[in-house]
C-alpha positions in Angstrom: 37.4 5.0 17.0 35.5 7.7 18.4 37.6 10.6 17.0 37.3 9.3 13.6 33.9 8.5 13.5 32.8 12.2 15.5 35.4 14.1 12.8 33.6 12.6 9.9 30.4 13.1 10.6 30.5 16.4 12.2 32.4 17.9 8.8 29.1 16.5 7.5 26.8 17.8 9.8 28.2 21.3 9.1 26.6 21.3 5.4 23.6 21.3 6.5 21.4 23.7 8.6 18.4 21.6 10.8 18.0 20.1 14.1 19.5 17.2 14.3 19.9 14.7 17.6 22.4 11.6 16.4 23.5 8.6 18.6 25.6 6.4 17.8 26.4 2.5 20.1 29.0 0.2 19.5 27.3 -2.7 20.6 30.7 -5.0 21.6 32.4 -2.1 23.5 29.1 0.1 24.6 31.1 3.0 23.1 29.0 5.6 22.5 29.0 8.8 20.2 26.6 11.8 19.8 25.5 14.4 17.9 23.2 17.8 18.6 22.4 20.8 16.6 20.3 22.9 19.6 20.3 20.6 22.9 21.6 18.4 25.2 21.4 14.8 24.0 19.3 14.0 27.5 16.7 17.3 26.7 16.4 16.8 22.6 13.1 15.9 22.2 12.0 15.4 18.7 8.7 14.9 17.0 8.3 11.0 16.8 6.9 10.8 13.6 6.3 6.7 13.2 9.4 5.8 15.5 6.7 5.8 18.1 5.4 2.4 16.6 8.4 0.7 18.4 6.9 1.4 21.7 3.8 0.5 20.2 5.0 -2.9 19.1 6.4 -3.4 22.5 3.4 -3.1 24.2 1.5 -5.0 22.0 3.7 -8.1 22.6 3.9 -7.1 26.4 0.0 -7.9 26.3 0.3 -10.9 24.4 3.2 -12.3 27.0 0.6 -11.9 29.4 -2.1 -13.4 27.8 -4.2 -10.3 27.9 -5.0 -10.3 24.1 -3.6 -13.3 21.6 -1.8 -13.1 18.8 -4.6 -14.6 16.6 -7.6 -12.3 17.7 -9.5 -11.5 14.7 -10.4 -7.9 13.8 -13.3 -7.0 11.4 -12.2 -3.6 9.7 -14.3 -1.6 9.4 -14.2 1.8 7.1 -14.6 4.0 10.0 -10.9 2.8 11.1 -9.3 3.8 8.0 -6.7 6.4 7.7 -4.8 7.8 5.3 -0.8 7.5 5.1 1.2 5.0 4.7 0.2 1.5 4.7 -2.3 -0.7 2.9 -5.0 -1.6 5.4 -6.9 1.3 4.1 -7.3 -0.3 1.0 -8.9 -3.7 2.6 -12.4 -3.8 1.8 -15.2 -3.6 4.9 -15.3 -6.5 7.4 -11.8 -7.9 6.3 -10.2 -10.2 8.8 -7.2 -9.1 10.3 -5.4 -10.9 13.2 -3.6 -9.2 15.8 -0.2 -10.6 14.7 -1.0 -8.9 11.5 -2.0 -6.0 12.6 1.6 -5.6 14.3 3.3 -6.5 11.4 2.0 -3.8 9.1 2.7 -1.1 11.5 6.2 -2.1 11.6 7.0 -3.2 8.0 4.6 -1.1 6.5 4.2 1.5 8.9 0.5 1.0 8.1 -1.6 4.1 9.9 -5.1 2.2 10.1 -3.3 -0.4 12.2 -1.7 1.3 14.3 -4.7 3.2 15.4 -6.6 -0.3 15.6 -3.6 -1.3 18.0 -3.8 1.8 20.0 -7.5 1.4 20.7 -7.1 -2.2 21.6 -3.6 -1.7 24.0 -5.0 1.8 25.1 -3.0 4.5 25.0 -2.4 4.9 29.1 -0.8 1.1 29.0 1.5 2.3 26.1 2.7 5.5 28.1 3.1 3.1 31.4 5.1 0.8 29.3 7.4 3.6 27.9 7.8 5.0 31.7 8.6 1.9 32.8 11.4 1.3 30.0 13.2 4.4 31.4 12.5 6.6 28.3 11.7 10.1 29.7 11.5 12.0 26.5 9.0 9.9 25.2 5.3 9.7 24.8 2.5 8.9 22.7 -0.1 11.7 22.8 -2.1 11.5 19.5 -3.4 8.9 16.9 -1.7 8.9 13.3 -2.8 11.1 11.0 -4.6 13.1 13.5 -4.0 16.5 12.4 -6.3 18.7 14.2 -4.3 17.8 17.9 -1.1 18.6 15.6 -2.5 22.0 15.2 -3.7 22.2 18.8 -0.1 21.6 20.0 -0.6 18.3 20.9 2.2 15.7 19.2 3.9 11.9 19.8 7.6 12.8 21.2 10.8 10.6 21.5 14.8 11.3 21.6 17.3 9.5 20.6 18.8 8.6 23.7 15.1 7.1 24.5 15.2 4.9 21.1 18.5 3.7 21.5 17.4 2.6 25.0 14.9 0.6 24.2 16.6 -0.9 20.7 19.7 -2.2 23.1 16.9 -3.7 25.3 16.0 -5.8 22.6 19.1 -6.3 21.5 19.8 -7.7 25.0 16.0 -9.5 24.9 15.7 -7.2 28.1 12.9 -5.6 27.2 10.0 -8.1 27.2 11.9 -11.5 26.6 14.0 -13.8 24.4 10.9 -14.9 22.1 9.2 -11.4 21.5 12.2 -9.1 21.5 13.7 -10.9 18.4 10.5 -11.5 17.1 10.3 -7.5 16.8 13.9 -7.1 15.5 12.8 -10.3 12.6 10.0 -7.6 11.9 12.0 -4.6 11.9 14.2 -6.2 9.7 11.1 -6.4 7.1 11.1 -2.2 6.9 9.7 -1.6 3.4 11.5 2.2 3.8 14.6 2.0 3.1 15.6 5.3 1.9 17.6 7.0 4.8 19.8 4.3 6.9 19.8 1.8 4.4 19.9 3.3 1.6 24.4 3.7 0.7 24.7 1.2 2.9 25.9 -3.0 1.0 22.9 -5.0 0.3 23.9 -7.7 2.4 23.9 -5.8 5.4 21.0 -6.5 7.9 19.0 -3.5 9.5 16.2 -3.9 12.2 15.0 -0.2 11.8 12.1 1.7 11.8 11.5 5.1 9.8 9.4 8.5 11.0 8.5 11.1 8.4 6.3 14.2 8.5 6.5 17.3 7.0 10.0 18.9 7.5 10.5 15.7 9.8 12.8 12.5 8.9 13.7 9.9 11.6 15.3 6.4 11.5 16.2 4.4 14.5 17.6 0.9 13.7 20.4 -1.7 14.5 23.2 -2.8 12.4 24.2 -6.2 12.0 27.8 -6.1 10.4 30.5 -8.8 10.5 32.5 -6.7 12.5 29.9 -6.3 15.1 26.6 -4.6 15.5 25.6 -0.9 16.4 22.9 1.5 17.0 22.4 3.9 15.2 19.3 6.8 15.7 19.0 9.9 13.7 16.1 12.4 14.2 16.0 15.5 11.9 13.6 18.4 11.9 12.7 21.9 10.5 14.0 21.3 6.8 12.9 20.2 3.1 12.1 16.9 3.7 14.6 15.4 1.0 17.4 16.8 2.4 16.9 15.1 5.2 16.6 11.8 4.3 20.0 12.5 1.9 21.5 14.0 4.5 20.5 10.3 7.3 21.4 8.0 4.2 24.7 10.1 4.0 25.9 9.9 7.5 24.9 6.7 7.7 27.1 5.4 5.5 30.1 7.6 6.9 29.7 5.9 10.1 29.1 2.6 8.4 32.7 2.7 6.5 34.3 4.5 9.6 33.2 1.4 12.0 34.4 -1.1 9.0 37.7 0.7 8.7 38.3 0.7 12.1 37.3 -3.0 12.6 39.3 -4.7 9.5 42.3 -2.9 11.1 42.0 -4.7 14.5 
């Protein structure tokens, strides 16, 4: 398996000219295959982008499993949390009523900005680095709000790999990570991803993804799982330091190379 799937997707790879860091898991046999442009899978540390929210989500539901904060705790919006980006919250009008669980569940399906900031203020930021620590994800941390552009300019950014992301996606998988109850309730919400223009995209309808997209500019992640009837797979692809739409043709492409490989190989068994 692994020397199809590495063949195909390096002759790929060599079209384009970007960083990339690309991991691929077979989730049955734990096979595992990578790809990187400039470093070492373990030191490739990419701008997060929104794949950040994941560890976000995690510790939201971390605090919830612990009864420190409650899924139906009401925040009143107000227009001094709104931000710009993606997402709809900024749209609400002032004092809207917005649970928790709600809150979560736009910054995952909609990758909303003005939640996430809400959530980070509420989880604080120190408990969301302690949580990533403690899931063994080295190359990750959350250093900045979204949208904040002036500590982008200062130097100061959120970081992940792709070895941290696929970490933490087979701990959910595993319902390692917090428990049964709340890691599948974040792979149900992953599964809601309104972006579906990069792993998703040449990849059949019926096909089930729990993912979650990054963008900025020059920067196009998506880290998900694939539920296929030949079994399931990770699959995390980071991409810097080219036109944006490239990018994303370039994940949606190789997704579906490792997609058909993994199918081929699987209706041969």
């Amino acid at each position: 398996m692994k020397n199809l799937i590495y063949d195909r997707v390096a002759q790929k790879l060599s079209a384009y000219n970007f960083n990339y860091s690309i991991l691929f898991k077979n989730l049955t046999s734990l096979e595992t295959i990578t790809w990187c442009h400039n470093s070492p899978l373990e030191k490739a540390t990419f701008p997060s982008a929104s794949t950040i929210k994941i560890f976000i989500a995690i510790e939201a539901f971390n605090q919830i499993n612990k009864e420190l904060i409650f899924e139906d705790d009401i925040i009143l919006l107000d227009d001094t949390m709104k931000v710009g980006g993606s997402g709809i919250l900024s749209s609400y009008s002032n004092n809207s009523e917005i649970s928790i669980k709600k809150l979560i569940y736009l910054m995952m399906a909609e990758s909303d900005n003005t939640a996430t900031n809400i959530l980070i203020d509420i989880l604080d930021i120190n408990n969301i680095n302690t949580t990533i620590n403690k899931l063994l994800c080295k190359n990750s941390a959350l250093n900045r709000k979204m949208m904040d552009f002036d500590s982008i300019k200062k130097g100061i950014d959120n970081y992940t790999s792709a070895l941290d992301l696929a970490i933490v996606l087979e701990k959910l998988y595993t319902n390692s990570c917090i428990n049964k109850k709340y890691d599948t309730l974040i792979l149900n919400i992953m599964k809601d991803c309104t972006n579906n223009s990069k792993i998703p995209s040449k990849l059949p309808s019926h096909i089930k993804i729990s993912h979650k997209t990054g963008e900025l500019d020059y920067i196009e992640n998506d880290a998900g799982i694939i539920f296929t009837p030949y079994g399931d797979y990770i699959l995390i692809i980071l991409t810097e330091g080219y036109n944006n739409s490239v990018e994303i043709q370039a994940i949606s492409e190789i997704s579906k190379i490792i997609y058909d490989s993994y199918s081929l190989l699987n209706n041969s068994k």
